[in-house]
N, C-alpha and C positions, 0 to 999 in steps of 0.2 A: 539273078535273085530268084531263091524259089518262094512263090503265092503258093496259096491253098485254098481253094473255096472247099467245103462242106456241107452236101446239100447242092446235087445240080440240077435237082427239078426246079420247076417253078422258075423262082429269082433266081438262083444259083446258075443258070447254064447262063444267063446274062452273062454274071462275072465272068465265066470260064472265056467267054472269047473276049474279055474283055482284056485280059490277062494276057491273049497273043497280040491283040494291038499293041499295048502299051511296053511289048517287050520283056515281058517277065517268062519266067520259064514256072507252066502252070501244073499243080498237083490237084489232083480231082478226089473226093471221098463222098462217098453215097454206097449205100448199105442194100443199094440193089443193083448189080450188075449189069443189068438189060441196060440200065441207063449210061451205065459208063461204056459198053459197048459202043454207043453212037458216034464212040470221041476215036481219033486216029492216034495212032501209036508216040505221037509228038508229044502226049498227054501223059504224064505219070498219075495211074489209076490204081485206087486204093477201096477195098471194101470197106473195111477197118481202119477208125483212129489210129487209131494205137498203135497199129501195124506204120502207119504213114509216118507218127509221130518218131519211129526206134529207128526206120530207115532213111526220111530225108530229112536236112537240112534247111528245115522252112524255119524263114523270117519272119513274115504274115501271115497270118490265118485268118478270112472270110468266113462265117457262119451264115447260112438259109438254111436252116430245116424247119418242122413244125416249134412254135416259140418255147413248149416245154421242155425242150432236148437245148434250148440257145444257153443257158450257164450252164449246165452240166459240161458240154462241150466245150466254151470258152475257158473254162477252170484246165481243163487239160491242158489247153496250150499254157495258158497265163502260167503256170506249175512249172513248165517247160520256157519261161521267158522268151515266150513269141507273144510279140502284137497281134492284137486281136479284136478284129469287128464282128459284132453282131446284126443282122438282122431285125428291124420292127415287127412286134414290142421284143424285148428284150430279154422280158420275164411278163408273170403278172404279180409276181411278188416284191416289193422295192427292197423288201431286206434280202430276197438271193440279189439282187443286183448294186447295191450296198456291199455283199460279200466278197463279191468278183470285182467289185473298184478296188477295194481295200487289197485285195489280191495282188492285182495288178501294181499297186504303189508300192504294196512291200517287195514285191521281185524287182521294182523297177522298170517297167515295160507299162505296155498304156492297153486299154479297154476303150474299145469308140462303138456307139451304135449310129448304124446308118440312117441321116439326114438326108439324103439325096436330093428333096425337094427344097434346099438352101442352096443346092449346084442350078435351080431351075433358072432361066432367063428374067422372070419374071420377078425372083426374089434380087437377084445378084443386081438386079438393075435399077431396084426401087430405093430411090432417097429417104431412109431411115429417118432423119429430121420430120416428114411429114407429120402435120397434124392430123389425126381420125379420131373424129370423133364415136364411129359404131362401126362395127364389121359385121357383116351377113354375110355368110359362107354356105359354100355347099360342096361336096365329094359324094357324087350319086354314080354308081357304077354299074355297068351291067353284070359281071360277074362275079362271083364271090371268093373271100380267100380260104384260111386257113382255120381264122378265128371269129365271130360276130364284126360288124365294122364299126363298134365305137373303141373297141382295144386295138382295130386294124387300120382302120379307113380317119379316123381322126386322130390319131398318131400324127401323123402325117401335117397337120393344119394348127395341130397347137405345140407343137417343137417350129414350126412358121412362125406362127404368133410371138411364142418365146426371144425367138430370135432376134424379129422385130420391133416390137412394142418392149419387154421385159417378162415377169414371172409374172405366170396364169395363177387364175383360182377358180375352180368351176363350183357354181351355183344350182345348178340343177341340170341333171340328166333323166330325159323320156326314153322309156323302151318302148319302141312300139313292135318289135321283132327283128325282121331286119332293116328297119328305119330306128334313128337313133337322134334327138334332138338337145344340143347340149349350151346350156347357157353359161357364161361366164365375165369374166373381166380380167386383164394384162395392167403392169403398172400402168398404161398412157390410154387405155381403152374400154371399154363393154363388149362382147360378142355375141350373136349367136352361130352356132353351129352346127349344120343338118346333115348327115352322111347316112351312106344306104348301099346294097347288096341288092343286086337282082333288079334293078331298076329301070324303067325301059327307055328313058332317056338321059342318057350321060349326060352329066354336068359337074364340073370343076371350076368353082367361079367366086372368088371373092368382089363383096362389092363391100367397098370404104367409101364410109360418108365423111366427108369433109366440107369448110363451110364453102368452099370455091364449088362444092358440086361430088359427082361421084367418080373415084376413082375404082375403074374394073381390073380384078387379076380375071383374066383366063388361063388357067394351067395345064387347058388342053390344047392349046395352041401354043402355050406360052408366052403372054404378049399380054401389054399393061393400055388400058387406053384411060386418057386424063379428060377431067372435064373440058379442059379449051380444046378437043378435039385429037389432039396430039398421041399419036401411039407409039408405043416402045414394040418393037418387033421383035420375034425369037432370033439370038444371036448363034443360033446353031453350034453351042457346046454342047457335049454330049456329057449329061450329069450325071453318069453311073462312071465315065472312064474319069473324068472330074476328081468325083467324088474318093475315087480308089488312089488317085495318085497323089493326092492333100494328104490322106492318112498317112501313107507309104514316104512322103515326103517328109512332113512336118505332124507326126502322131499326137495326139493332145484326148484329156480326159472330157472335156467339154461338152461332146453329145451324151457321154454318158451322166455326168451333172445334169445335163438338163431332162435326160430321159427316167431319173431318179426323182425328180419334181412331180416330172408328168404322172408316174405311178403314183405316188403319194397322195397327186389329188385325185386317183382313179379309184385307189386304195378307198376313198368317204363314203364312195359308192356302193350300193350292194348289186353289183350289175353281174348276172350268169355269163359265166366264160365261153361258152358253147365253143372248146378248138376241136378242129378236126382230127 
């Protein structure tokens, strides 16, 4: 089966060896050759889309690049009836990403954006029946990405939310520059939500209050501890090789429905895009 990631800086080289574990025979495209350079001849290296798209025979296609290039580039495949993932966020516009679902349904082939932290130990293991009453969350990173961290870094926490609780609605958003404080509520809950860029102590940490007491995510260990003491341990699946082999498996429109929500409430916002 020939993949294709697009885009092997950054995220993108993740996928590429993820592609030789899992046995897929990998296509590589990146628009700068130093970087395909690093990859051994077992790699089918492409500078150009396009070029890639007339000469092999791909199934799937992976998108990483900067988010303003993720639908210009899915639309080629999707045109081409290849599956096709994106990247967080996906756009920051929900009607280009509206265009490319519809895309996708009339050719018959599916459009997914990457969830990855729905493959984490930490989500897969927690019993969705729980009651919570309030979520305090944090995603404080030491480095930065592509885009500001409330279109990057909170991505990430409220496609969680979604998941688990039901459909968000966010209430208010602080910029403080690269801190970003964002209030909201899920059909079963209230949030708040603090994510940040440059920060000098990492932390990835949900705490859920409930009336038994608190339950903690750590999502840099990956590991859930309950109030009677009890911890859920990381189960050592590895949620990008997960994650790839669920699409390629069983393809489904789902993260992009929910990553079409997430814009919409981001869309209320008047919040500066600052991408790289």
């Amino acid at each position: 089966m020939k993949v294709a990631i697009v885009g092997v800086g950054n995220m993108g080289r993740h996928y590429a060896s993820k592609f030789k574990i899992l046995g897929y025979s990998p296509i590589l495209v990146d628009t700068n050759p130093n970087i395909l350079e690093k990859y051994d001849e077992s790699y089918r290296k492409y500078t150009n889309l396009d070029e890639a798209l007339n000469k092999e025979d791909i199934e799937y296609m992976f998108i990483a690049t900067s988010p303003k290039l993720h639908i210009p580039l899915a639309k080629k495949a999707l045109e081409r009836n290849i599956n096709t993932m994106i990247e967080k966020p996906p756009t920051l516009n929900p009607k280009e990403l509206e265009e490319a679902i519809n895309l996708a349904e009339k050719n018959g082939v599916y459009l997914g954006v990457s969830e990855i932290e729905l493959r984490s130990s930490v989500v897969r293991n927690f019993q969705k029946d729980s009651k919570v009453n309030v979520i305090q969350a944090y995603r404080l990173n030491a480095r930065s990405g592509y885009i500001n961290p409330f279109f990057d870094l909170a991505w990430h926490d409220i496609y969680i939310l979604q998941y688990l609780f039901g459909n968000i609605k966010l209430k208010q958003v602080e910029d403080k520059g690269d801190i970003f404080e964002i209030y909201g509520e899920t059909d079963k809950t209230d949030f708040f939500l603090q994510v940040a860029w440059n920060y000098p102590n990492v932390r990835r940490e949900w705490i859920l209050k409930t009336k038994e007491g608190e339950i903690i995510f750590d999502f840099v260990n990956d590991t859930i501890k309950y109030p009677d003491g009890i911890q859920e341990k990381k189960d050592n699946t590895d949620k990008l090789e997960l994650m790839i082999k669920q699409f390629i498996q069983n393809p489904s429109f789902e993260s992009s429905y929910r990553a079409l929500q997430i814009l919409e409430e981001f869309n209320k916002f008047d919040i500066k895009e600052r991408i790289n």
